[in-house]
C-alpha positions as CSV (number, residue, x, y, z in Angstrom):
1,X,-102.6,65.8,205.1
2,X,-103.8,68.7,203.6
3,X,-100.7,71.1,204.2
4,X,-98.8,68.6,202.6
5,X,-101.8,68.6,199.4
6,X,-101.4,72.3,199.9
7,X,-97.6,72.1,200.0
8,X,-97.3,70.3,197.0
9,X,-99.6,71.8,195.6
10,X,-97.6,75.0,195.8
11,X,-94.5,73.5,194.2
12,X,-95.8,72.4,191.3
13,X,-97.3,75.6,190.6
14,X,-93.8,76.9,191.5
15,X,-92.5,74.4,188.8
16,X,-95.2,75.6,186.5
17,X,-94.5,78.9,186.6
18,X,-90.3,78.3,186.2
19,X,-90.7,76.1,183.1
20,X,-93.0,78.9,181.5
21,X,-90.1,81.6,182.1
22,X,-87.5,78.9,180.6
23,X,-89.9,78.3,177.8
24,X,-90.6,82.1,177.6
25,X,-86.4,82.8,177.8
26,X,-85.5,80.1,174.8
27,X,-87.9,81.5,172.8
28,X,-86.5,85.1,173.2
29,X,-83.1,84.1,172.6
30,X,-84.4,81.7,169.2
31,X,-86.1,84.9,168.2
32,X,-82.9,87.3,169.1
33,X,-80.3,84.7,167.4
34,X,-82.8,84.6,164.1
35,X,-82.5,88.5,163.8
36,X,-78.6,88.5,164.6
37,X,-77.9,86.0,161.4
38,X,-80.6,87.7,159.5
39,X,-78.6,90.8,160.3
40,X,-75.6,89.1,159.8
41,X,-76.6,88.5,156.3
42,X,-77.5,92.0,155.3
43,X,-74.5,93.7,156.4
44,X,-72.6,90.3,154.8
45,X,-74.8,92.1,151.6
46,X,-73.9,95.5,152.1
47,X,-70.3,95.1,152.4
48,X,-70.3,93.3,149.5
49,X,-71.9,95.5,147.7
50,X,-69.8,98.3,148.9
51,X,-66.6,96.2,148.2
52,X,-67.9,95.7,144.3
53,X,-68.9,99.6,144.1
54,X,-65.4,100.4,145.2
55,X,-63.7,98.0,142.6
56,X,-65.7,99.3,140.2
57,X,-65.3,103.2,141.3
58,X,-61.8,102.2,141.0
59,X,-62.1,101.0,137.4
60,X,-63.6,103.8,136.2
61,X,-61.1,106.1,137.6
62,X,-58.3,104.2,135.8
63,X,-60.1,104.2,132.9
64,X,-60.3,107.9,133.2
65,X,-56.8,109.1,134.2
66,X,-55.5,108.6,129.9
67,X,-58.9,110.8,129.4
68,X,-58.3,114.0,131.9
69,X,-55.5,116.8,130.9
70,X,-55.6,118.7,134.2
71,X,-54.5,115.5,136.7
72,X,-54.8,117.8,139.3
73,X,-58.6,118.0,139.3
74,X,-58.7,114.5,139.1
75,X,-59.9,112.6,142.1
76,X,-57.6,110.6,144.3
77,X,-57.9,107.1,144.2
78,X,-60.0,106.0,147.2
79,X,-57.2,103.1,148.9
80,X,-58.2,104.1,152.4
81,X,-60.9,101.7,152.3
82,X,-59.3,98.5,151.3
83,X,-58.1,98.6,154.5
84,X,-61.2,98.2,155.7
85,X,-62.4,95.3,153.8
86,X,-59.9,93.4,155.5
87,X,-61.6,93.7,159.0
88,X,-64.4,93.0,157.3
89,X,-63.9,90.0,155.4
90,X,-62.7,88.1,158.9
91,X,-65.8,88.9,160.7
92,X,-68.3,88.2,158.4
């Protein structure tokens, strides 16, 4: 009789120790999933604020171009990059 007590015993202490790794495990990956949208959010920020920086960089150099005699100093306009809004747009 005891070796069963003992045996059960055992397993429940087995089962205790499995559910507080599961409880321990969700909680990482609540914790882990909160900082990947939080993070998700900031860089959904930043590349907007990068996208309405550009727009208006690009503004301004329109706006200038009447203004500046010697075109050749002027700086190019940057369209490299709205190429990479697009990538940008889809994943966030």
């Amino acid at each position: 009789m005891k070796a069963l007590k003992k045996e059960k015993q055992d397993e429940a202490d087995a089962l205790k120790r499995v559910e507080a790794s599961l409880a321990a495990l969700r909680k990482e990956k609540r914790d882990e999933d909160q900082q990947l949208r939080k993070r998700r959010r900031t860089a959904k920020n930043w590349s907007l604020n990068a996208a309405n920086l550009h727009a208006l960089c690009t503004s301004l150099l329109e706006q200038l171009k009447p203004l500046v005699k010697d075109t050749k100093r002027f700086p190019p306009s940057p369209s490299w990059t709205r190429n990479c809004w697009k990538p940008l747009k889809k994943r966030l």
